[in-house]
C-alpha positions in Angstrom: 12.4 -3.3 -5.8 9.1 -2.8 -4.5 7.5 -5.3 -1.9 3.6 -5.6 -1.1 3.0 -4.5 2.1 -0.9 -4.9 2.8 -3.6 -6.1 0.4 -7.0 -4.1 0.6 -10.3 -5.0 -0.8 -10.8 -1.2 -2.6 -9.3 2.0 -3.7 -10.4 3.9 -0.5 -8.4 1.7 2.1 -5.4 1.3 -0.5 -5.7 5.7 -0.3 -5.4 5.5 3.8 -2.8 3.2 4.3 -0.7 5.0 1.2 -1.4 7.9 3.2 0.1 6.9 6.7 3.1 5.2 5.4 4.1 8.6 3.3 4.0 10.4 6.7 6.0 8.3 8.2 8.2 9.3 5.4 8.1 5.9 3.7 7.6 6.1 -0.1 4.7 3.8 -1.3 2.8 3.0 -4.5 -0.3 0.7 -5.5 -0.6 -2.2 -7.1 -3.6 -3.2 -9.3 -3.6 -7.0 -10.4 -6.6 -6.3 -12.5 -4.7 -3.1 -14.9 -8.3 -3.1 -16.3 -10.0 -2.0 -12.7 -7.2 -0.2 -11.9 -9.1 2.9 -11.0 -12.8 1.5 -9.8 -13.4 1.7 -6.0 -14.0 -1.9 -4.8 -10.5 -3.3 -7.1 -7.9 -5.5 -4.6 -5.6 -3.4 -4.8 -1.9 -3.8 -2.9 0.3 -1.2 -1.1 3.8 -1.8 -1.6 6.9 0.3 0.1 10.7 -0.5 -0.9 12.5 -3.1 -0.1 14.7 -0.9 2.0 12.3 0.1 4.4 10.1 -3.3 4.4 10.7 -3.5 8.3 9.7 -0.1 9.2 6.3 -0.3 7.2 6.3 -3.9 9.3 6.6 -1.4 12.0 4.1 1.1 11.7 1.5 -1.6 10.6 1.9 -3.1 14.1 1.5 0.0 15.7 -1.8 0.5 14.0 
């Protein structure tokens, strides 16, 4: 299972925290709610890591 991490306003900030978390070696993916503006820049979009490692993304989003 997959668990939302952050919520962004746009594709750009979705990009950068996708980013981080991956170098920190935790796998992430993105969430559109809207599947029709999946791909347009200003879409909420969420980030969302495994349930597994939940507390470290917790962790490196308070270290940010």
């Amino acid at each position: 299972m997959w668990t939302p991490i952050k919520t962004t306003q746009n594709l750009m900030v979705a990009e950068a925290w996708k980013e981080l978390f991956e170098e920190e070696g935790i796998p992430c993916t993105l969430h559109w709610p809207e599947a029709r503006r999946r791909y347009t820049a200003q879409a909420t979009c969420y980030v969302l890591v495994p349930n597994d490692r939940l507390h470290v993304a917790e962790r490196t989003v308070s270290n940010t």
